[in-house]
C-alpha positions in Angstrom: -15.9 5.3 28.8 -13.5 3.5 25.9 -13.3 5.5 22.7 -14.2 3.5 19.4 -12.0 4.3 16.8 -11.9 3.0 14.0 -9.8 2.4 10.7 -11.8 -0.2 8.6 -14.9 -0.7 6.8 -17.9 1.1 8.7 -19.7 -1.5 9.1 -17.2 -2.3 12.2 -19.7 0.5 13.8 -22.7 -1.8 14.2 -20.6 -4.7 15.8 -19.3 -2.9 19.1 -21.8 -3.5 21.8 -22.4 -1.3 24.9 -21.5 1.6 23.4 -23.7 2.5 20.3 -26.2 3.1 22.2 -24.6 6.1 23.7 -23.2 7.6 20.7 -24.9 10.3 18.9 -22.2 11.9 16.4 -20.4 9.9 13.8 -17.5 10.8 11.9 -16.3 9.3 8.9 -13.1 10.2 7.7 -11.2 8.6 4.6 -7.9 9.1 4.0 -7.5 8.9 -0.1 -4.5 6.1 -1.0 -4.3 5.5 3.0 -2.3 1.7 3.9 -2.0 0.4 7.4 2.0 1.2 7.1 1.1 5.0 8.2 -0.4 4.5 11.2 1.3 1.0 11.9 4.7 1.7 11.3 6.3 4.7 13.4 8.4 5.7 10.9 5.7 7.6 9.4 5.1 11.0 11.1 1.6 10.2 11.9 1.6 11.3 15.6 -2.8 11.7 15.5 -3.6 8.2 13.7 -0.8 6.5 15.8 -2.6 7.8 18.8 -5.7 6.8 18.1 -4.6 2.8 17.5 -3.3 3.0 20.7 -6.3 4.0 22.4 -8.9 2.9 19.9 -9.6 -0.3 17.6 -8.1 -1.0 14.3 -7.5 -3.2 11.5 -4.3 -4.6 9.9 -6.0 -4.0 6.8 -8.8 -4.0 4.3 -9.7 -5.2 1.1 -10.8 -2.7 -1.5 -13.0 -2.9 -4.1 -13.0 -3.8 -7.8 -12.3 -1.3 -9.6 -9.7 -0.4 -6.6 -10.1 3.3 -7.2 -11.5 6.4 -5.5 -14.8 6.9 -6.7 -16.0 3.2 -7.0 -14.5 2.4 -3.2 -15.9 5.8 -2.1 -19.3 4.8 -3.2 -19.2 1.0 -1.4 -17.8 3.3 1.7 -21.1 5.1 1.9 -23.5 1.9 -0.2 -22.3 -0.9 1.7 -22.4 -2.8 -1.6 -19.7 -3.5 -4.1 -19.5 -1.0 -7.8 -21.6 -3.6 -9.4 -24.5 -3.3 -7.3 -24.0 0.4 -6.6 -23.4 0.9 -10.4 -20.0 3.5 -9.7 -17.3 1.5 -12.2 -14.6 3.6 -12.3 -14.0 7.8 -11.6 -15.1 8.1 -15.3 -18.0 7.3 -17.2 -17.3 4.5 -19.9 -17.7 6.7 -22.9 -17.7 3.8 -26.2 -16.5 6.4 -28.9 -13.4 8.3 -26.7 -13.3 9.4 -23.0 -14.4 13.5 -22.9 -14.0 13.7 -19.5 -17.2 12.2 -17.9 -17.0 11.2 -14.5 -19.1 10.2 -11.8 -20.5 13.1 -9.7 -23.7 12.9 -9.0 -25.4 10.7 -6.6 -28.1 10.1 -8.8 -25.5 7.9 -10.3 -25.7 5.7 -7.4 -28.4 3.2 -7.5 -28.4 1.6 -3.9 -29.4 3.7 -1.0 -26.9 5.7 1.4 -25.7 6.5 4.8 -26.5 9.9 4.3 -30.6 9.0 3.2 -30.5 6.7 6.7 -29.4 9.3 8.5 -31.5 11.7 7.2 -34.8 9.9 7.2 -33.4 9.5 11.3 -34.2 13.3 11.6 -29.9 13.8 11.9 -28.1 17.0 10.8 -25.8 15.8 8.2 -22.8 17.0 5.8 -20.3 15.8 3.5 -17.0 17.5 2.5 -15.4 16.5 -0.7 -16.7 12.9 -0.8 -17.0 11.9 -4.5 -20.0 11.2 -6.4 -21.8 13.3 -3.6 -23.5 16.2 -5.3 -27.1 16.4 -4.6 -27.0 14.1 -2.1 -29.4 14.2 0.8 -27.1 16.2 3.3 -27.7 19.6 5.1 -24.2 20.5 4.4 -22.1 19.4 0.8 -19.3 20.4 -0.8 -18.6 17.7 -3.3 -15.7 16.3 -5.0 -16.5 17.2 -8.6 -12.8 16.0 -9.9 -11.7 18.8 -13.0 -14.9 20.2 -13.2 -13.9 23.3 -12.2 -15.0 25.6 -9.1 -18.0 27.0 -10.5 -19.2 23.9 -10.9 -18.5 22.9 -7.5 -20.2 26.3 -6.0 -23.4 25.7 -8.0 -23.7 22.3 -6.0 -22.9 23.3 -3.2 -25.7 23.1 -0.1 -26.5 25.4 1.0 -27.0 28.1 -1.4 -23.7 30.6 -0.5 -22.2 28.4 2.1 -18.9 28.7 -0.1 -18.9 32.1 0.7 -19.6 32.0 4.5 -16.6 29.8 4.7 -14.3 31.9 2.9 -15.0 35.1 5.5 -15.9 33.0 9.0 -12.6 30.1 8.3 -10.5 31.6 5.8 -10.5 35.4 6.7 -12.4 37.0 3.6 -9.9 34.9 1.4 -10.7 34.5 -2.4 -10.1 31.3 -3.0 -9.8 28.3 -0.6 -6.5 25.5 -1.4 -8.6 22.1 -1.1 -5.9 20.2 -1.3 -4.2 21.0 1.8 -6.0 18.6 4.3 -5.5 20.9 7.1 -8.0 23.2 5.4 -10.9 20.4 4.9 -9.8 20.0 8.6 -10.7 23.6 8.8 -14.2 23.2 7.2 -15.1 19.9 9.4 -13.9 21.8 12.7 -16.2 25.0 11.9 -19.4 22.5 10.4 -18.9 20.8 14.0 -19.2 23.9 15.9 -21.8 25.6 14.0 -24.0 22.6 13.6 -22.7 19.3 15.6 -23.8 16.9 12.9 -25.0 13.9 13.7 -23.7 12.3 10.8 -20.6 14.0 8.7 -18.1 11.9 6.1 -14.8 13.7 5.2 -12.4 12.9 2.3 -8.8 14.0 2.4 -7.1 13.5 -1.0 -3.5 15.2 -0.8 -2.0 11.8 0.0 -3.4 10.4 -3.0 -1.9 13.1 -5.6 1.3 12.6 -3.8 1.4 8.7 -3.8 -0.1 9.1 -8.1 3.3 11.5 -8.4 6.3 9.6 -6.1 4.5 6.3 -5.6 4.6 4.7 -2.3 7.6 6.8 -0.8 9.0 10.2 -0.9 9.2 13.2 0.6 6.0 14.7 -0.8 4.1 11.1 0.6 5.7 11.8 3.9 4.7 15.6 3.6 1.3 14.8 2.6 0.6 12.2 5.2 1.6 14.4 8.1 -0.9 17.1 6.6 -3.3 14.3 6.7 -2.8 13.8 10.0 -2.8 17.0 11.5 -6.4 17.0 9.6 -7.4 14.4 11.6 -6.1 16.1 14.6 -7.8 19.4 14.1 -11.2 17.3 13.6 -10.6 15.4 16.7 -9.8 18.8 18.9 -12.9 20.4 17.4 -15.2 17.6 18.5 -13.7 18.0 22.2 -13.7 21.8 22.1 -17.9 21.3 22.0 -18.1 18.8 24.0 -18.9 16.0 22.4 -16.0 13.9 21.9 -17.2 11.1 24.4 -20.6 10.4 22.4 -18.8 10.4 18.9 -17.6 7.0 16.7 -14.5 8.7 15.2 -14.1 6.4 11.7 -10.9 7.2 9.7 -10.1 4.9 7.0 -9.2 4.7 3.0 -10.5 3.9 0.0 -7.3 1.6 -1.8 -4.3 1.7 -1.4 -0.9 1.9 -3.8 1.2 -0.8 -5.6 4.7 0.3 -7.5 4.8 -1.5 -11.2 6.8 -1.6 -14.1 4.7 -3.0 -17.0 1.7 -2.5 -18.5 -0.9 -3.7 -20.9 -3.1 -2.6 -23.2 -5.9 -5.2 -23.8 -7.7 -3.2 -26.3 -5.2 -3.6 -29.0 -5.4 -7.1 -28.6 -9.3 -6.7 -30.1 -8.3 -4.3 -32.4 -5.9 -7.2 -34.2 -8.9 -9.2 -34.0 -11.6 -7.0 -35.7 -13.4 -6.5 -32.6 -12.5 -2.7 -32.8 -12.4 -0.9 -36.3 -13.6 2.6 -35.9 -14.5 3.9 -32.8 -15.1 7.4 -34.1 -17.6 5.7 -36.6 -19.6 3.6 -33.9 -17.9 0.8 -35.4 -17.0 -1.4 -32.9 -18.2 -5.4 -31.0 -15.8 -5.3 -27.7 -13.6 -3.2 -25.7 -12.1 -2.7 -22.8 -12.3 0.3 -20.8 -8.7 0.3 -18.9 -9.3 1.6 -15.3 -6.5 3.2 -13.5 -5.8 0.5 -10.7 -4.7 -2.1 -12.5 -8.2 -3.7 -13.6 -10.1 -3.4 -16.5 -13.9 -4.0 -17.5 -14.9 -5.6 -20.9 -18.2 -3.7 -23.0 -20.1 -5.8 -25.8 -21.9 -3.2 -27.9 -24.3 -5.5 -28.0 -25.1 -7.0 -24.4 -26.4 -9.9 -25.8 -23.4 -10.6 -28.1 -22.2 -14.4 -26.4 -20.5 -14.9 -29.4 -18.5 -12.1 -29.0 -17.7 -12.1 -25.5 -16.5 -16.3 -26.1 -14.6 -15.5 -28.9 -13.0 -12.6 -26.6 -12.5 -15.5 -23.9 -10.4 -17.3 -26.7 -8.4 -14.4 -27.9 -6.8 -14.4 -24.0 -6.2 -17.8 -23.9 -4.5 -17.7 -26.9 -1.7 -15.3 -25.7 1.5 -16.2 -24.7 2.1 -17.5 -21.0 4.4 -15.0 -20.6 1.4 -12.1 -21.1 -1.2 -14.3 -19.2 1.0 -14.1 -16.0 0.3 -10.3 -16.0 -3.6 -11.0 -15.8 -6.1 -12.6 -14.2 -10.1 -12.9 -15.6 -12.8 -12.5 -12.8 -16.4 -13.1 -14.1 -19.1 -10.8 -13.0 -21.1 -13.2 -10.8 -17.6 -12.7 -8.6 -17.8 -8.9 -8.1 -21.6 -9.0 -6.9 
């Protein structure tokens, strides 16, 4: 039997023939900021993913999502649909009168149906280990991704009740408090969810690559560091699926969620409506337009008023106005286009 392996979009799952049929365990692991140079490129110490091409399938690439951040691609990942379908933007809420903090964590934010309600309506055992905007999600198993929120937060939606604690004495020796952002010890999680329960369905996010990547960019030593944790992750999940047996009727899927571009400008659209009067006082409510900036190099424009045309042309004309030289540095992309 050939192993299907996979580092792409999951719906490559439902296009291999002859060997669905046989499978019975999927795993779905995404890398957070993973590119094709880390498992393509030997230079990277990525001895597991490197393997896995060789004796698997997998892509060149991938497209992302717009916005091409974590939460939004996460969400498509597990949707099938792009943000403005699935209704996750960005990995914080628009808030019109000053950011607080909100993000997206709850899968009630998600308004098209899941992987994880297919699979359980199927009758499979389920979990989900750090995947963003996952708590309350129909799993068995679920520790989500609850960004700053803190880890009594994270506890509280934790399924099951206490399951927190069972990890801390059966995976981490009695320990009293787990490091989530070494990947080996997600690994560690996945490895002792797949012994204890054999899910039929399970999705994993590692994110260390992604702090490391937000703090060095594309290179360094704490990018190389990180990927090679990452990949020993990957290698612990794959021994623990042969160590019970079931390796040969499991789709192993590892892929990412965007990747990472170097730059060295920036703009700041919203003071361009703020010199028009579009913003006066956003503590006062006191606004017609704005942008809310989205880390990733994209940005989403909000009429107070959703029926404003007149605002949103005049905001059309205020763009083309600027100088070429600023223009170059955008590009406009109307909303029938990210359906």
């Amino acid at each position: 039997m050939i192993k299907k392996l996979f580092f792409a979009a999951f719906a490559f799952l439902f296009s291999v023939t002859g060997f669905t049929q046989q499978v019975k365990h999927v795993i779905l692991i995404t890398i957070d900021g993973f590119r094709p140079d880390f498992y393509l490129d030997t230079a990277w110490h990525a001895n597991n993913l490197q393997e896995l091409v060789k004796n698997g399938s997998h892509a060149q690439g991938v497209n992302s999502v717009f916005a091409s951040v974590t939460y939004p691609a996460h969400s498509t990942i597990i949707t099938g649909v792009q943000p403005a379908k699935h209704a996750v933007y960005a990995n914080a809420v628009f808030e019109p009168l000053g950011a607080t903090g909100k993000i997206y964590w709850s899968d009630t934010s998600l308004h098209s149906p899941t992987l994880w309600k297919a699979a359980q309506e199927k009758g499979l055992k389920t979990a989900s280990l750090f995947w963003p905007v996952s708590a309350g999600a129909p799993v068995d198993y679920d520790i989500p991704d609850i960004g700053a929120l803190g880890e009594g937060f994270r506890e509280s939606h934790t399924k099951p009740a206490g399951f927190i604690s069972e990890i801390k004495k059966e995976v981490f020796g009695s320990a009293d408090t787990i490091d989530y952002g070494k990947d080996q010890n997600v690994a560690r999680i996945a490895a002792y969810l797949i012994k204890k329960e054999k899910p039929g369905f399970m999705t994993v996010h590692l994110f260390s690559v992604d702090e490391a990547e937000h703090e060095e960019g594309r290179q360094g030593n704490k990018v190389r560091a990180a990927i090679a944790d990452a990949d020993e992750a990957v290698g612990k999940i794959k021994a623990a699926l042969k160590d019970q047996g079931i390796w040969n009727n499991t789709v192993l899927i590892v892929t990412g969620d965007h990747g990472f571009f170097n730059y060295t400008k920036k703009i700041s659209p919203n003071i361009w409506l703020k010199n028009a009067g579009l913003i006066a006082d956003l503590k006062k409510d006191d606004w017609k337009a704005q942008f809310n900036t989205v880390s990733g190099g994209c940005a989403y424009l909000y009429l107070k008023d959703k029926t404003d045309t007149l605002t949103a042309i005049r905001v059309r004309n205020i763009l083309k106005a600027l100088p070429d030289s600023i223009q170059q540095l955008f590009r406009i992309i109307e909303k029938s286009k990210l359906m």
